[in-house]
C-alpha positions in Angstrom: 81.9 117.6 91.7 83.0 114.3 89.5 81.3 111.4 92.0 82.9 108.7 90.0 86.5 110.6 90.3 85.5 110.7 93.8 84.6 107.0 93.8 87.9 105.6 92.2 89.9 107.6 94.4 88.4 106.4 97.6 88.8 102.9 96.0 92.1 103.3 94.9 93.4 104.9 98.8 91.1 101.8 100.1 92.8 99.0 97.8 96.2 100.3 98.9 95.8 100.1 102.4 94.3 96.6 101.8 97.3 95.5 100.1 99.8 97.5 102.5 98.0 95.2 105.8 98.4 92.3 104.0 102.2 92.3 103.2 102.1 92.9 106.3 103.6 97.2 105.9 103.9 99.5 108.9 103.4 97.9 111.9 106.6 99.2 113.2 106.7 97.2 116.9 108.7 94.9 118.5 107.9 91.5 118.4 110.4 90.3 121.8 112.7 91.6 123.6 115.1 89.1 121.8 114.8 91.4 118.8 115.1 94.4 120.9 118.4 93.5 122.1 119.5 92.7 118.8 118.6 96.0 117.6 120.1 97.5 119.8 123.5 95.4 119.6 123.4 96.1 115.8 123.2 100.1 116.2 126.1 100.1 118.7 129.0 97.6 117.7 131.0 96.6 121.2 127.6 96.4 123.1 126.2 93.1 124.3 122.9 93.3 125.4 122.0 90.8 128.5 117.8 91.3 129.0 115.1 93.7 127.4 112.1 95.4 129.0 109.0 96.4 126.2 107.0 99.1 126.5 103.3 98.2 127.0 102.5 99.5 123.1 105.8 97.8 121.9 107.2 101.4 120.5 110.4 101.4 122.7 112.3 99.7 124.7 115.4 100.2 127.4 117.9 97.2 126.9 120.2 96.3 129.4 124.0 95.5 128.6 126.5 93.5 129.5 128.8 96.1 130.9 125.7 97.6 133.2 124.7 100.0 130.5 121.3 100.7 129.7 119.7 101.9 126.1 116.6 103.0 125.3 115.5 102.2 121.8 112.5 104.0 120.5 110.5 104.2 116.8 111.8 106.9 114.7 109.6 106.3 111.1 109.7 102.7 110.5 113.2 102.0 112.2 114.5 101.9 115.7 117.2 103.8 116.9 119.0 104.5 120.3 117.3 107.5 121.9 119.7 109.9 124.0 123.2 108.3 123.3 
């Protein structure tokens, strides 16, 4: 086995995940419910959302709309999208 190979691998995965937390890359969670309703007003033109409701590990979210609607928004990779429309 090449230890130093080894080594500068482990560095190298380690320095990138370094960099990746401070650019602040995949976090992937909502920060309000503000932004959850405007997600979920930009991924369905017409709909105007009114209030929001977080899940507890800020993955999802159902977002209430204007017309009495309700959306559920979860993660899908590092976007959001409407889940079950």
């Amino acid at each position: 086995m090449n230890w130093p190979l080894l080594a500068g691998s482990l560095a190298g995965v380690l320095g990138l995940a370094a960099v990746a937390r401070l650019l602040g890359l995949g976090g992937g969670e909502l920060a309000s419910e503000k932004e959850a309703m405007a997600i979920a007003e930009a991924e369905l033109p017409g709909f105007v959302a009114v209030s929001a409701e977080l899940a507890e590990d800020r993955q999802s979210a159902v977002v209430h709309g204007l017309d009495g609607a309700e959306l559920r928004l979860r993660r899908h990779g590092a976007q959001f999208v409407i889940d079950g429309r």
